[in-house]
C-alpha positions as a printed Julia matrix, in Angstrom:
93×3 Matrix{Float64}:
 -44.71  -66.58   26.38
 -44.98  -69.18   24.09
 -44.51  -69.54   20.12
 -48.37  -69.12   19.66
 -48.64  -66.01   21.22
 -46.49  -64.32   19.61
 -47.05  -65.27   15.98
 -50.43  -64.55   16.68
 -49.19  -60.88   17.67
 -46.82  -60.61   14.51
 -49.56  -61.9    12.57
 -51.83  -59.08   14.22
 -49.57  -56.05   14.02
 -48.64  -56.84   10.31
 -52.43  -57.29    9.21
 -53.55  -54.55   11.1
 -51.07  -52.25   10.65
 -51.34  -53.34    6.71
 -55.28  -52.21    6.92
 -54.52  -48.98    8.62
 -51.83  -48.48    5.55
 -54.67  -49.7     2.82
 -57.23  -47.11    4.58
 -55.41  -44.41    5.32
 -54.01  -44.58    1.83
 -57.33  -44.6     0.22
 -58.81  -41.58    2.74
 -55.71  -40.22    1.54
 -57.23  -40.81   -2.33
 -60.45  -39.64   -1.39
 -59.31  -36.79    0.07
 -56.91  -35.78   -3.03
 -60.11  -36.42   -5.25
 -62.61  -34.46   -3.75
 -59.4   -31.43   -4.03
 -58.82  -32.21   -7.29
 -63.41  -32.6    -7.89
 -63.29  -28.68   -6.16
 -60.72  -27.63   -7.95
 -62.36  -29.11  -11.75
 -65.86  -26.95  -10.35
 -64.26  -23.92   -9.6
 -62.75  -24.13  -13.43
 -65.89  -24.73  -15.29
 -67.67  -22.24  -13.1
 -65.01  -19.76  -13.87
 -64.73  -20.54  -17.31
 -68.63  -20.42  -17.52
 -68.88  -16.92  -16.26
 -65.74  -15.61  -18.76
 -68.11  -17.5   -21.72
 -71.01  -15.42  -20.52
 -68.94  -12.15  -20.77
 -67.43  -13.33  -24.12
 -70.75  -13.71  -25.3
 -71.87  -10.25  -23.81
 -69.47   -8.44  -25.31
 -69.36  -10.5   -28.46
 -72.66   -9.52  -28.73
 -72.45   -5.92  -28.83
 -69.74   -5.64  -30.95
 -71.57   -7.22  -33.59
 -74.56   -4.88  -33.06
 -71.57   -1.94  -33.33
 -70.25   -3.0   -36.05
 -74.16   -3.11  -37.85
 -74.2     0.74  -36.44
 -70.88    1.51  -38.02
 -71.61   -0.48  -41.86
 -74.79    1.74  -42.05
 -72.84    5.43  -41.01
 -70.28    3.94  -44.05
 -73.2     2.99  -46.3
 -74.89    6.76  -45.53
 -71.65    8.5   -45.6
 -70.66    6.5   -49.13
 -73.93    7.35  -50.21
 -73.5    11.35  -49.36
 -69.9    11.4   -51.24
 -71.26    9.57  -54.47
 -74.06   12.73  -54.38
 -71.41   15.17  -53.44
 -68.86   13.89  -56.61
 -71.97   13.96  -58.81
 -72.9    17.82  -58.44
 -69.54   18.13  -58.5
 -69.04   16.93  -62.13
 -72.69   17.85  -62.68
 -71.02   21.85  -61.95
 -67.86   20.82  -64.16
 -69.73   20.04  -67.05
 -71.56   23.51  -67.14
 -68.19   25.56  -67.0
């Protein structure tokens, strides 16, 4: 063999083997960012849905708590009558 021939297959291996590094390394990036892309959508698809609940439920309450200030508006409203006959029936003794 002479000199040529086998620079020229050092020069090969060492190119070739430095693309197969470069490309594998960058499938190996892809790869790790369509993970990391799957990962992100399951999140915000999750944390959607929990939102929607929050909402839901946040919802309700306040129409609950509407229900419950009226009872305590009626209720206040039937003590102040029952205090007044009661004072009304105090006066007369």
């Amino acid at each position: 063999m002479d000199y040529t021939t086998i620079i020229t297959a050092l020069i090969t291996s060492v190119f070739g083997g430095g693309i197969g590094v470069f490309l594998d390394r960058k499938n190996r990036d892809a790869e790790f960012t369509k993970k990391v892309q799957e990962i992100y959508t399951d999140f915000v698809e999750e944390a959607r849905e929990k939102n929607n609940e929050l909402v839901e439920e946040n919802r309700k309450l306040v129409i609950r708590n509407k229900e419950l200030e009226a009872l305590v508006e009626k209720q206040s409203k039937e003590i102040r009558e029952l205090l007044d006959v009661i004072n009304s029936e105090r006066k007369q003794k």
